[in-house]
C-alpha positions as a Markdown table, in Angstrom:
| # | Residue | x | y | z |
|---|---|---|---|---|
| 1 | Unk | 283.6 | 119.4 | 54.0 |
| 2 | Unk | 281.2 | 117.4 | 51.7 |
| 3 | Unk | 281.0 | 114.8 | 50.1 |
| 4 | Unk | 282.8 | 113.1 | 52.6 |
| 5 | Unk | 280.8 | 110.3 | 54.5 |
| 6 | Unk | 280.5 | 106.8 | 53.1 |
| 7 | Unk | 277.1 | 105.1 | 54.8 |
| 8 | Unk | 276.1 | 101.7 | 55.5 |
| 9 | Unk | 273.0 | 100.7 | 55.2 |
| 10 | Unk | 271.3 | 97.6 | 57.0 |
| 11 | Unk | 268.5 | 95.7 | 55.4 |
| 12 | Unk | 266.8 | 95.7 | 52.0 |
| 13 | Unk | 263.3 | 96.4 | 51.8 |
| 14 | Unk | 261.1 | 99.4 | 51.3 |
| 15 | Unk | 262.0 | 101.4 | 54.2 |
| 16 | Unk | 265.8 | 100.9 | 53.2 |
| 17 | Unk | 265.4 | 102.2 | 49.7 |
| 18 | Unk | 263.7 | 105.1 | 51.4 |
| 19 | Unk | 265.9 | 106.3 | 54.0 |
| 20 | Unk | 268.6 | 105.4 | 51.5 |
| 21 | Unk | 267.3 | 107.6 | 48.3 |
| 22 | Unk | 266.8 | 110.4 | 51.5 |
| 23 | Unk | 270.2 | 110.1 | 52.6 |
| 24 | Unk | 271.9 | 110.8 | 48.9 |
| 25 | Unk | 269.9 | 113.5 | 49.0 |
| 26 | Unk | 272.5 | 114.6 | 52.0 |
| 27 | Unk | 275.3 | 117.1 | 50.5 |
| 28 | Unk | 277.7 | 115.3 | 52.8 |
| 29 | Unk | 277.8 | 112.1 | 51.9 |
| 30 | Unk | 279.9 | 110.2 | 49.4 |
| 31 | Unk | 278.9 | 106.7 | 49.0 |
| 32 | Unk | 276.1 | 104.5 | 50.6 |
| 33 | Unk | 276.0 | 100.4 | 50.7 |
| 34 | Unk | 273.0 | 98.3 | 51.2 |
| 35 | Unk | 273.4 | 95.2 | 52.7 |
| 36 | Unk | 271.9 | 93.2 | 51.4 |
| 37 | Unk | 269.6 | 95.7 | 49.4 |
| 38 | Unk | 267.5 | 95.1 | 46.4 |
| 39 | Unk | 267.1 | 96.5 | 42.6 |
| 40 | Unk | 266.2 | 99.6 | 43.7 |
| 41 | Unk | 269.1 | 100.2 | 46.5 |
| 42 | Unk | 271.7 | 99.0 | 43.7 |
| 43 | Unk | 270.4 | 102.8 | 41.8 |
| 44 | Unk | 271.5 | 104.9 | 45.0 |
| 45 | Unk | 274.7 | 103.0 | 46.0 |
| 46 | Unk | 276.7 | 99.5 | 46.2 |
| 47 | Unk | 274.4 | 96.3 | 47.3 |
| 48 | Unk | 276.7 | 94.5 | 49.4 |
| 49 | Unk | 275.2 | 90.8 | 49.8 |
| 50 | Unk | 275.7 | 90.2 | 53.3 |
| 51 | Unk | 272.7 | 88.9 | 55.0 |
| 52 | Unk | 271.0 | 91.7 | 57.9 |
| 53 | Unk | 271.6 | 89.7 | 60.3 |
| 54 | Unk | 275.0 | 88.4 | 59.8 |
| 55 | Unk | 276.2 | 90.9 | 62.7 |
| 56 | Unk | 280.4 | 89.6 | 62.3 |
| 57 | Unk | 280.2 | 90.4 | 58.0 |
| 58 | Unk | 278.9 | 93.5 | 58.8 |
| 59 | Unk | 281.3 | 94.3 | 61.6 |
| 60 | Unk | 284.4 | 93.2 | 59.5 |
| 61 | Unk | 282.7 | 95.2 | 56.2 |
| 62 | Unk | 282.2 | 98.4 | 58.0 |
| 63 | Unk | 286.0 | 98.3 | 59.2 |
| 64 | Unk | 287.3 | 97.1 | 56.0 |
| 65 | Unk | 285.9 | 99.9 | 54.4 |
| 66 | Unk | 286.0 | 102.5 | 56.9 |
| 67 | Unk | 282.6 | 103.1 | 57.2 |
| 68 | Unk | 281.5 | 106.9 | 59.0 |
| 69 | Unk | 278.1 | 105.6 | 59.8 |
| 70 | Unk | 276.0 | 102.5 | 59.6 |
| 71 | Unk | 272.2 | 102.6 | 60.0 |
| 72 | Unk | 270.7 | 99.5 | 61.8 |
| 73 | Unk | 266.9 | 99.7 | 60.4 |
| 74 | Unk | 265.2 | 96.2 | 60.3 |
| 75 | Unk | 264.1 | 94.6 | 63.6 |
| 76 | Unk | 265.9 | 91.4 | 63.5 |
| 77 | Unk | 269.7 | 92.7 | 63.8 |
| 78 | Unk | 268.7 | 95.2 | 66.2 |
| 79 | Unk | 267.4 | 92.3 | 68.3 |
| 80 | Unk | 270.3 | 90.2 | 67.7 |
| 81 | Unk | 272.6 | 93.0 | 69.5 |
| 82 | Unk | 273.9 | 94.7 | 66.2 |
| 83 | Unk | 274.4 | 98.0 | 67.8 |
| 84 | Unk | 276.1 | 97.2 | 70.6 |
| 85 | Unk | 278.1 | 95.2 | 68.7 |
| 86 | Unk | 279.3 | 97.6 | 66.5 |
| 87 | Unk | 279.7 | 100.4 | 69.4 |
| 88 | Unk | 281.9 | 97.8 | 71.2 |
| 89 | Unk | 284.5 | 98.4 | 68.0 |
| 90 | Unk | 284.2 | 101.9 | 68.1 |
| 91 | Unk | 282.4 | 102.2 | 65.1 |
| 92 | Unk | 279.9 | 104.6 | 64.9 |
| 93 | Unk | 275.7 | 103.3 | 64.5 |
| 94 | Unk | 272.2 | 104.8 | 64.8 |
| 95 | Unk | 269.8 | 102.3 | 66.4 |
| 96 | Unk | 268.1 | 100.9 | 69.3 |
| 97 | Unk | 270.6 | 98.9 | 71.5 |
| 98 | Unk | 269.6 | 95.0 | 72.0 |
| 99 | Unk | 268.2 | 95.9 | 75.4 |
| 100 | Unk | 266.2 | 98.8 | 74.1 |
| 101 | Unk | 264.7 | 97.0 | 71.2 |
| 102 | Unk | 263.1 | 94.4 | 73.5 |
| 103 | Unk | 260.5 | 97.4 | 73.1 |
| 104 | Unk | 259.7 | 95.3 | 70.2 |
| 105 | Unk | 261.2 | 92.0 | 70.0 |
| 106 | Unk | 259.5 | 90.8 | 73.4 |
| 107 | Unk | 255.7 | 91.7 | 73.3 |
| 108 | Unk | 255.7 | 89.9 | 77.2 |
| 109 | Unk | 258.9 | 92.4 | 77.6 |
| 110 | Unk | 256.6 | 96.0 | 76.5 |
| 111 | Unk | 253.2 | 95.2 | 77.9 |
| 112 | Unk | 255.2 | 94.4 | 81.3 |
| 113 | Unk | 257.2 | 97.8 | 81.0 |
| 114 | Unk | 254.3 | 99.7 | 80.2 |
| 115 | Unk | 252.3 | 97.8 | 83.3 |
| 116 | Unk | 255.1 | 98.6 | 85.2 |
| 117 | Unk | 255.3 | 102.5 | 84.6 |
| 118 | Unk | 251.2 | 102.9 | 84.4 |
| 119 | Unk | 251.7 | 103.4 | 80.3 |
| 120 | Unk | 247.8 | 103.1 | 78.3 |
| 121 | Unk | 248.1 | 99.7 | 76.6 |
| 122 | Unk | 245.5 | 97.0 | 76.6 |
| 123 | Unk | 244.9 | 94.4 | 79.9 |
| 124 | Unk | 246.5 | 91.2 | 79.0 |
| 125 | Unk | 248.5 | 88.2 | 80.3 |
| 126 | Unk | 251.3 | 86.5 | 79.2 |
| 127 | Unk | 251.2 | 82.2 | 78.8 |
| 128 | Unk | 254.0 | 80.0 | 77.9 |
| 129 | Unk | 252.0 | 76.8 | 78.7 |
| 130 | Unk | 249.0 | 75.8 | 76.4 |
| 131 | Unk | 246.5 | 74.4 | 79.0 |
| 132 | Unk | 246.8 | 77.6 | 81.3 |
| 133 | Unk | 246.5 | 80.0 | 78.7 |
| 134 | Unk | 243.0 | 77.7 | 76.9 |
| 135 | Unk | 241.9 | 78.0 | 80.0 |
| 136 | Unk | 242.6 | 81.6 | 80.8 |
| 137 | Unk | 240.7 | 82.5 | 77.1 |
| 138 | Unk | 237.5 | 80.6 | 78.5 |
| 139 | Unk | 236.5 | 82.8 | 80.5 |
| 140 | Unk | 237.5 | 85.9 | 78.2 |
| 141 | Unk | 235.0 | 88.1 | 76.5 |
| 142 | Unk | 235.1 | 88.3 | 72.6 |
| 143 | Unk | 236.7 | 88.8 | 70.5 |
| 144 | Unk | 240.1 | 88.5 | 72.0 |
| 145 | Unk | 243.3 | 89.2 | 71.1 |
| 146 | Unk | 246.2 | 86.5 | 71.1 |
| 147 | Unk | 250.0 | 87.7 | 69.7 |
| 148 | Unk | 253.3 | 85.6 | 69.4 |
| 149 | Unk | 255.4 | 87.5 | 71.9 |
| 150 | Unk | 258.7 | 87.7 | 69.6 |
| 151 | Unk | 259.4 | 89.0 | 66.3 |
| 152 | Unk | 256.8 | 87.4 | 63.9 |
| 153 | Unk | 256.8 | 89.6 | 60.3 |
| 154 | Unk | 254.3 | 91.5 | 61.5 |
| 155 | Unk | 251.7 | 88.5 | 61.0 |
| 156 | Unk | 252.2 | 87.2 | 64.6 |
| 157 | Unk | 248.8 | 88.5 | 65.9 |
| 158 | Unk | 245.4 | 87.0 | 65.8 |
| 159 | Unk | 242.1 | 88.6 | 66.5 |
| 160 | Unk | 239.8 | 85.6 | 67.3 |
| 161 | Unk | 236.2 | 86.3 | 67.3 |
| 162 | Unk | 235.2 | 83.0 | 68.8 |
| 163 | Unk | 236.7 | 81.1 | 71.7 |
| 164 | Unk | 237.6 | 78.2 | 69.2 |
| 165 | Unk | 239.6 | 80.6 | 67.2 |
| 166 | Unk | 241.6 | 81.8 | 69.9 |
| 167 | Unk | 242.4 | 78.1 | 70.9 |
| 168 | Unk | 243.7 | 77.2 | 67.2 |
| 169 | Unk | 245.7 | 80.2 | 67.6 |
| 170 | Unk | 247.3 | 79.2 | 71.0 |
| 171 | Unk | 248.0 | 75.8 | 69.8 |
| 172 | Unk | 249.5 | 76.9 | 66.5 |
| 173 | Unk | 252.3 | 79.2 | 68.2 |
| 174 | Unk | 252.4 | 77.4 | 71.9 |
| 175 | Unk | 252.3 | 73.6 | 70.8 |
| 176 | Unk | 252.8 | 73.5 | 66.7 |
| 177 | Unk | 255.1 | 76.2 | 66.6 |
| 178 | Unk | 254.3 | 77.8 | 63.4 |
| 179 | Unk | 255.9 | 81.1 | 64.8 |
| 180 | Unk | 258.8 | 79.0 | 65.7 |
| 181 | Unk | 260.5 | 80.5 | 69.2 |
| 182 | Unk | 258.6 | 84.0 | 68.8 |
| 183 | Unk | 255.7 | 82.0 | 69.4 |
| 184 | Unk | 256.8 | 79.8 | 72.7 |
| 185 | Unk | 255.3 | 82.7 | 74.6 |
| 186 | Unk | 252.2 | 84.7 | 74.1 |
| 187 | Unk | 250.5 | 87.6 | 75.1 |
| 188 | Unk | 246.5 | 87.6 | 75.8 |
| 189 | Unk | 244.5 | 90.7 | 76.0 |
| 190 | Unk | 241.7 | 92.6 | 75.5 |
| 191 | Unk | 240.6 | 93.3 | 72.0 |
| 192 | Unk | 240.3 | 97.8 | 71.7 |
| 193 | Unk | 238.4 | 99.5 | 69.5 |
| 194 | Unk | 238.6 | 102.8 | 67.9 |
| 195 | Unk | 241.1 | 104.2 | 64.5 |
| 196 | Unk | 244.9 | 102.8 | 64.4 |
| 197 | Unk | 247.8 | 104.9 | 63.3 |
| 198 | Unk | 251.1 | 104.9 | 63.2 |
| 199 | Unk | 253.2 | 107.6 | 65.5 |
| 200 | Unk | 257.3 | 108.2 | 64.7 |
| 201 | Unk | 259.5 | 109.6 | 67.0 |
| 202 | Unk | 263.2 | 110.4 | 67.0 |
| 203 | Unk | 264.8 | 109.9 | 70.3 |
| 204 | Unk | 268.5 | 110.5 | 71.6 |
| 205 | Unk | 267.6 | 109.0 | 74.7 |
| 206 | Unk | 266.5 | 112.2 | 76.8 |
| 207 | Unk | 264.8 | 114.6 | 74.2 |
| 208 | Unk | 262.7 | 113.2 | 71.3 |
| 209 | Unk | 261.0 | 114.8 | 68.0 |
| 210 | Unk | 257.9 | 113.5 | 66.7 |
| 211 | Unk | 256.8 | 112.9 | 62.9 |
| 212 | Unk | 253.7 | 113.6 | 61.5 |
| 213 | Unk | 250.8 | 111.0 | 62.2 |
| 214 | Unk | 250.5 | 107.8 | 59.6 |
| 215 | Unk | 248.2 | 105.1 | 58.7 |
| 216 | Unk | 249.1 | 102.3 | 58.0 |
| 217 | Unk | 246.9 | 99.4 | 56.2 |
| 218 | Unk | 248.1 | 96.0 | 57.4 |
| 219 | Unk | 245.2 | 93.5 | 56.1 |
| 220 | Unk | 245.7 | 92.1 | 52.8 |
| 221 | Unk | 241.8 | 92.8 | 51.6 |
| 222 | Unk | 240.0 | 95.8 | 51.2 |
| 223 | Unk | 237.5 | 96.9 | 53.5 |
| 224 | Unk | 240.5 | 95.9 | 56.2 |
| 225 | Unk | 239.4 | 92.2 | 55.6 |
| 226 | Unk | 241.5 | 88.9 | 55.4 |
| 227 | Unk | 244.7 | 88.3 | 56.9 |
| 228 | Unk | 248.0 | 90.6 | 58.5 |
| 229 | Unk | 250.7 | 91.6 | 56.3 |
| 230 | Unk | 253.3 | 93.9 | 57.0 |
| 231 | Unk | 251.7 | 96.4 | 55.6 |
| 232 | Unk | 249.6 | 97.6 | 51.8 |
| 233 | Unk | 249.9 | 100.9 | 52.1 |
| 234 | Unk | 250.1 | 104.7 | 54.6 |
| 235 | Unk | 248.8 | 108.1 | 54.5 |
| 236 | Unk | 250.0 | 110.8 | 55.8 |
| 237 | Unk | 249.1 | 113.1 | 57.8 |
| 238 | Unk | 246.1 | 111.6 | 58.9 |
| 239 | Unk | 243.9 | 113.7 | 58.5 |
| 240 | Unk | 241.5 | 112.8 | 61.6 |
| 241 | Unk | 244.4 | 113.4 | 64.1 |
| 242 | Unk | 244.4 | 116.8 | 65.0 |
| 243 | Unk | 247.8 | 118.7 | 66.5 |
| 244 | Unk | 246.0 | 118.5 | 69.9 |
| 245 | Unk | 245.8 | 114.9 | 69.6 |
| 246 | Unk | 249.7 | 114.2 | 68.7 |
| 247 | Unk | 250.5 | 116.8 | 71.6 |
| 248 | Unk | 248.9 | 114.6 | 74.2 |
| 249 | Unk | 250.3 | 110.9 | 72.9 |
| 250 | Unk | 254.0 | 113.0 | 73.2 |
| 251 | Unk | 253.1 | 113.7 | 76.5 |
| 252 | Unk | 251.0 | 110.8 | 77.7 |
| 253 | Unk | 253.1 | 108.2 | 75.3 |
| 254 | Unk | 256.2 | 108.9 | 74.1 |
| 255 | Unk | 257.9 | 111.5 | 76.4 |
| 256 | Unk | 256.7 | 108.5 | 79.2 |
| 257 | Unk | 258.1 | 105.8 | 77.0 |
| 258 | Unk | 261.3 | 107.4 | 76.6 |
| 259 | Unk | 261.9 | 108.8 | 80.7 |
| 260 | Unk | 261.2 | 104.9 | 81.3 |
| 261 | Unk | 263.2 | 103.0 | 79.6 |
| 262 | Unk | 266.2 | 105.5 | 81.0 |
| 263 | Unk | 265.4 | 105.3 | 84.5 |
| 264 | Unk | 265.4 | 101.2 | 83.4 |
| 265 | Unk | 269.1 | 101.7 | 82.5 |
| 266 | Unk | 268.5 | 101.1 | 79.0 |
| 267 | Unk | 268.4 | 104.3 | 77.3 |
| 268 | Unk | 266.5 | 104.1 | 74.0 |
| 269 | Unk | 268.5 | 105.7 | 71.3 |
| 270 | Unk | 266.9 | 105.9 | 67.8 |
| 271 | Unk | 263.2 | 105.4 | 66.3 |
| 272 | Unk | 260.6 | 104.7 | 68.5 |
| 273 | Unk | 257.2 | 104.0 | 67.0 |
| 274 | Unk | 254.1 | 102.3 | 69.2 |
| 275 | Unk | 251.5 | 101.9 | 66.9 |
| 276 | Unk | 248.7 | 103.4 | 68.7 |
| 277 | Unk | 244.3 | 102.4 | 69.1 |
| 278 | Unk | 242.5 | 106.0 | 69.5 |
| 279 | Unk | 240.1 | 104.5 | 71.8 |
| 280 | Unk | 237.3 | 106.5 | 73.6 |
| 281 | Unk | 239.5 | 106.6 | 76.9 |
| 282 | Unk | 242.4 | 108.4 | 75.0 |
| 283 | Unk | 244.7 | 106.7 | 73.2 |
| 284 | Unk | 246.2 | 103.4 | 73.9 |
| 285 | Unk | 249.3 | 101.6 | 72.7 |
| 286 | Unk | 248.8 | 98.3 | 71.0 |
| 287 | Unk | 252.6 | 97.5 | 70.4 |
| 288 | Unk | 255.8 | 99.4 | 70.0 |
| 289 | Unk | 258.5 | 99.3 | 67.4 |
| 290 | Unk | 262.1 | 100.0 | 68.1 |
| 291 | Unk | 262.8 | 101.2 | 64.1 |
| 292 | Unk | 261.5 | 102.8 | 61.4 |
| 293 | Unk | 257.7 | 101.3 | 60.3 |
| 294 | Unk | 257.6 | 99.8 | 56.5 |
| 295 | Unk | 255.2 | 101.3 | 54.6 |
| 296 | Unk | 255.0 | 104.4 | 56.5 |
| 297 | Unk | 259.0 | 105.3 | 55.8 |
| 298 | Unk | 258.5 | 105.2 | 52.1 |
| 299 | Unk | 255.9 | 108.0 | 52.9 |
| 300 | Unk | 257.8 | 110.0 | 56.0 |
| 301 | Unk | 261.0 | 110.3 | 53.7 |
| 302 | Unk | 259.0 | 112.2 | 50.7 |
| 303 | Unk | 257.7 | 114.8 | 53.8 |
| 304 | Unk | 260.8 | 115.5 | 55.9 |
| 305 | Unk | 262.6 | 118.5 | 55.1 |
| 306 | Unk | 265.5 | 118.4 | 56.6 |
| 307 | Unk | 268.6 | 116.6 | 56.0 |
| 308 | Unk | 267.7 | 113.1 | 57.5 |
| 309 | Unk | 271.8 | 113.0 | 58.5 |
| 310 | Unk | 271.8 | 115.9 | 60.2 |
| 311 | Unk | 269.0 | 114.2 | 62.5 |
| 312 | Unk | 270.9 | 111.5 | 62.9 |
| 313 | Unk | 273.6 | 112.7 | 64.1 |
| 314 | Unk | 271.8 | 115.2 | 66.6 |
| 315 | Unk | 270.3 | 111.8 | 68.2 |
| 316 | Unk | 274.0 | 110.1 | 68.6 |
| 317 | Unk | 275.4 | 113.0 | 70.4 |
| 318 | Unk | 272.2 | 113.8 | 72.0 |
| 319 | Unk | 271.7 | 117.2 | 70.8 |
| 320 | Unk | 268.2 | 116.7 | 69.4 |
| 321 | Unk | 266.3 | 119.5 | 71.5 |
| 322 | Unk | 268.1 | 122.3 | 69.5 |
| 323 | Unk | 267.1 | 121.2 | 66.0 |
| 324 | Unk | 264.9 | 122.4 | 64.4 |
| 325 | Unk | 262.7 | 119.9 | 62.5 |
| 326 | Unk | 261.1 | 120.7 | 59.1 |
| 327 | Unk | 258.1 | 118.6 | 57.4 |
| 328 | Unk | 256.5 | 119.3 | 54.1 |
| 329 | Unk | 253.1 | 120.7 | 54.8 |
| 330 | Unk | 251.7 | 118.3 | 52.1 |
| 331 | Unk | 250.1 | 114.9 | 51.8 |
| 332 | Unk | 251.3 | 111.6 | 51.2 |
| 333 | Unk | 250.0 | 108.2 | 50.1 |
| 334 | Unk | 251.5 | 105.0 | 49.2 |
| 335 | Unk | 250.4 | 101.9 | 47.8 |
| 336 | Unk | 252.1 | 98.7 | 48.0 |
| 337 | Unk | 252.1 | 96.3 | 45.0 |
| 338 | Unk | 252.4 | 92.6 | 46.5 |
| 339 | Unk | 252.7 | 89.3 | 45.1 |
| 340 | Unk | 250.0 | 86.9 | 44.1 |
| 341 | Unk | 249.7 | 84.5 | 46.9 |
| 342 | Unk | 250.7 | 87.2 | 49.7 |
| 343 | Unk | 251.0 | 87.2 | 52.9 |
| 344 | Unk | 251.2 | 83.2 | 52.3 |
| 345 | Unk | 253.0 | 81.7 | 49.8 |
| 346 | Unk | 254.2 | 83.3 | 46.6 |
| 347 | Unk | 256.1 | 83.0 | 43.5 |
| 348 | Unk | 259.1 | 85.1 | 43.3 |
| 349 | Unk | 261.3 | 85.8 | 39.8 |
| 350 | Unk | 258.4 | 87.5 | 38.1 |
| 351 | Unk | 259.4 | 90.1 | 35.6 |
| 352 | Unk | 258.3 | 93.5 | 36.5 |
| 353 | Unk | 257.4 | 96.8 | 34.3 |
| 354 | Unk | 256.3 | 100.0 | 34.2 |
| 355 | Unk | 258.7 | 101.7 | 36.8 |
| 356 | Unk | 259.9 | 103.9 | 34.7 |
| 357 | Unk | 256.8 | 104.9 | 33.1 |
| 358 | Unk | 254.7 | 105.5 | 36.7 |
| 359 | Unk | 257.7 | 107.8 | 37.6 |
| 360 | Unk | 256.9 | 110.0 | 34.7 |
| 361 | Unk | 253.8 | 111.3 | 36.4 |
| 362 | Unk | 254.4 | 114.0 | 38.4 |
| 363 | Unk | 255.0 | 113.9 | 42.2 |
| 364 | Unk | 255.3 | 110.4 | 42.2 |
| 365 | Unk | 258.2 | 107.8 | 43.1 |
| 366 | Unk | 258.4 | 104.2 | 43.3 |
| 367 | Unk | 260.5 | 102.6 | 46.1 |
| 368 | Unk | 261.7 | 99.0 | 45.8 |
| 369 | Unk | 261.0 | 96.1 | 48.7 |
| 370 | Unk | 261.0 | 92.9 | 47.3 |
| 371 | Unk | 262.9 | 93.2 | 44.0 |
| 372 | Unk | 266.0 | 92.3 | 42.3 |
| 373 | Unk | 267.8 | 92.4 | 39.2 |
| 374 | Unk | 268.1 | 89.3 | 36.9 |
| 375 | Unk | 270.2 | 90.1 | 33.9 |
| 376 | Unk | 268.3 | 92.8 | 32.0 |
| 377 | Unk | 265.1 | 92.6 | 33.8 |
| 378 | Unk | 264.1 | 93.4 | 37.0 |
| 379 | Unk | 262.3 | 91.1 | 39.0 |
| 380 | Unk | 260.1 | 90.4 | 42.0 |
| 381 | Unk | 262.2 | 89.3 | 45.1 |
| 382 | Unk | 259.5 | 89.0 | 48.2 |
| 383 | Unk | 256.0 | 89.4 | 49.2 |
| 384 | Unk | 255.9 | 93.1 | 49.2 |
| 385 | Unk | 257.1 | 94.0 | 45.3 |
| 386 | Unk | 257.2 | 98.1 | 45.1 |
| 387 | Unk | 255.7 | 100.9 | 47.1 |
| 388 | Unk | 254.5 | 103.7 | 44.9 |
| 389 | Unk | 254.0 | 106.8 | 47.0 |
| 390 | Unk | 252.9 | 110.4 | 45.6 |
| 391 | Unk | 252.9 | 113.7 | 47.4 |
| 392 | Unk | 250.1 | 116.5 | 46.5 |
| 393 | Unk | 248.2 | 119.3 | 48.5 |
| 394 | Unk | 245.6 | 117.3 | 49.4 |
| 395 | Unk | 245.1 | 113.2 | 50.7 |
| 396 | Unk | 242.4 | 113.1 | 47.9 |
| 397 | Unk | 245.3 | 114.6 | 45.0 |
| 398 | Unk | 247.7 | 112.1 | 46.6 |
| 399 | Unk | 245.7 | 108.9 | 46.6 |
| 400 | Unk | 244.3 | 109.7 | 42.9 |
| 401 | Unk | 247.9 | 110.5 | 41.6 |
| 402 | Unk | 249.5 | 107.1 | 43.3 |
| 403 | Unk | 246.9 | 104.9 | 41.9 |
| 404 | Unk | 247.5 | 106.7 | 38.4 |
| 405 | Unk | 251.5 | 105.2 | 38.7 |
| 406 | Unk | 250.0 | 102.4 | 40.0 |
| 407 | Unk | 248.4 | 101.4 | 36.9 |
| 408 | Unk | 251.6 | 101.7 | 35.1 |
| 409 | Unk | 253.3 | 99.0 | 36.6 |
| 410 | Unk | 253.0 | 95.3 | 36.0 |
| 411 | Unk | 254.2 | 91.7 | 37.0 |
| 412 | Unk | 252.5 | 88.5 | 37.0 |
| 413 | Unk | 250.1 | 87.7 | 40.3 |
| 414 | Unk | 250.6 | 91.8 | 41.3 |
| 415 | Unk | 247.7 | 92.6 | 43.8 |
| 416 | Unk | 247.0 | 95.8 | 45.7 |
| 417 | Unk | 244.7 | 97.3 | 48.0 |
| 418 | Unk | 242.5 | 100.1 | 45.8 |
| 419 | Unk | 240.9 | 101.6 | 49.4 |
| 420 | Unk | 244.1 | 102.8 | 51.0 |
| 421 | Unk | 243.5 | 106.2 | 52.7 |
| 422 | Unk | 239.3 | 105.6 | 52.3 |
| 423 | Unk | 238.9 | 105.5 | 55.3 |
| 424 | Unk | 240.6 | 108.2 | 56.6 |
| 425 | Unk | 238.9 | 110.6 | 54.6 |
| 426 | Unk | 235.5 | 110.2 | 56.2 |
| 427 | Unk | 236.2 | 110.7 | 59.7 |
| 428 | Unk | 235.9 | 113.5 | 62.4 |
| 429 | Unk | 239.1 | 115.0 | 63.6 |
| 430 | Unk | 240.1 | 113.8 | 67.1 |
């Protein structure tokens, strides 16, 4: 029967907007909530303003109003135990479980898993104690790599290119704590070289389904200068990964990934995605994520063509091998529009325009991250504003169509990346 299924929601960024405006798109559902969501979320459903990771709200919301099915998408209430939590009351959840998710939210955690089941990653060690782990980066060649083991925004990683670097880097998460806990352990290894992308997979805990490849584009400058963000902007597919290529990181990566963390007794149920180095041994995982990446959602949800719910519910039973997955054959970019001052600190409240405008040319929609409405206007809300993402035949249509909307929209400070996808477009397949 449709129109039946009312749908939380959890988080309120990007990827939430996304998976949310894919999920209306579902023929069976009858009302989604966001909590908390943003101006953009507040178009597709209810915002509900309960905090992500305020597990008990949620819990009581979801029985209060009789929720069918909540979706746990940002990393931080999937560490905290939010599915589990919410299986415990027999309510029903997509997600990693807390034990699964340590995939992401213990970097000491994965690169001992994948040591432990002979998975490709980079050599490291792990340090809680400043002294041993200066005097461990000595004698390390350059550059090397130094990461705050917990969850960090995606800004927890350093590359140092001189041994001073690395040691300011140690000191800031081990003794000054600038990561606060995620940083009171850290993870050393070698730095790898080679193309990053960005690999999805759905998992039911036994079978799994892959997406197409992404890239994402996490430094703040062009030319992939300046410091980590969570992310300016994905293509997809990319189009130096061949189908030969995904075939062997399913079979050398995921499939591996998946078998492991089973025979571990923690079954991982939901999204994995390592973000991968194609280095010229193969390629290598540099860190995994237990959800859905943000930008590259706001790109995957304009290519899947299936019913993102029917998935869904395929992984919770566990029926996932007999579905038949469909993808648009097309290309994708998006471009994130930040604020001025990002990935440090930035102004928020300024009024934003053009959204309307941008969505007039063809092919092209603009999902909210960091925005929310403020009496008549609409207004930035975070460091990551709006992703505009357009869909074409070609990488080269897409890219030129989203940086067509792009110019469309404005707020005060906005800044973007204008080389997103440049990169990709030069390369030999692999």
């Amino acid at each position: 029967m449709a129109n039946t299924k009312k749908i939380l929601i959890i988080g309120g960024g990007g990827r939430e907007h996304a998976v949310g405006w894919k999920v209306a798109q579902s023929p069976n559902v009858a009302k989604i909530y966001f909590a908390p969501g943003n101006g953009g979320t507040a178009l597709l459903g209810e915002n509900v303003p309960i905090a992500a990771t305020d597990i008990s709200a949620l819990l009581e919301f979801a029985k209060k109003e009789s929720i069918d099915l909540t979706l746990a998408l940002p990393d931080d209430p999937l560490a905290l135990g939010v599915v589990d939590e919410f299986r415990k009351a027999g309510l029903k959840v997509w997600g990693a479980t807390k034990a699964a998710a340590q995939l992401e939210s213990s970097k000491a955690f994965a690169k001992d898993f994948m040591k432990r089941h002979n998975l490709p990653t980079a050599r490291f060690e792990t340090f809680t104690d400043f002294e041993k782990a200066k005097a461990y980066v000595a004698g390390h060649s350059l550059p090397v790599v130094v990461k705050a083991s917990g969850l960090a925004l995606g800004k927890g990683v350093i590359i140092c290119q001189t041994h001073d670097e690395a040691y300011e880097a140690l000191e800031n998460m081990l003794v000054k704590k600038v990561f606060g806990e995620s940083g009171s352990e850290v993870v050393v290894e070698e730095f790898l070289t080679g193309p990053e992308i960005s690999v999805h997979a759905f998992s039911d805990g036994k079978n799994c389904k892959m997406f197409p490849s992404s890239q994402d584009h996490k430094r703040i400058g062009e030319g992939n200068t300046g410091l980590n963000t969570g992310g300016m902007g994905t293509i997809a597919p990319v189009p130096f990964v061949s189908g030969e290529m995904m075939t062997r990181i399913e079979k050398e990566i995921i499939a591996p990934t998946l078998s492991a963390m089973t025979a571990d007794g923690m079954p991982f149920e939901g999204l994995l995605f390592p973000g991968l180095m194609l280095t010229s041994d193969g390629p290598k995982v540099i860190e995994y994520n237990a959800r859905f990446g943000d930008p590259e959602t706001e790109s995957y949800m304009r290519l899947l063509d299936t019913d993102i719910l029917e998935v869904i519910e395929a992984s919770l039973v566990g029926t996932l091998d007999t579905l038949d997955i469909k993808w648009k054959s097309d290309s994708i970019a998006t471009i994130i529009l930040a604020s001025g001052g990002y990935p440090e600190k930035y102004e928020k409240g300024k009024v934003i325009t053009g959204i309307e405008e941008a969505e007039k040319v063809p092919n092209v929609v603009v999902f909210h991250c960091g925005t929310k409405r403020d009496g008549d206007n609409l207004v930035t809300n975070g460091g990551r504003v709006l992703a505009v993402s357009a869909i074409a035949g070609t990488l080269e249509e897409a890219l030129i169509t989203a940086y067509t909307a792009v110019e469309k929209i404005h707020f005060e400070g906005m800044q973007y990346r204008k080389d997103i996808g440049k990169s990709a477009l030069g390369q030999g397949r692999v």
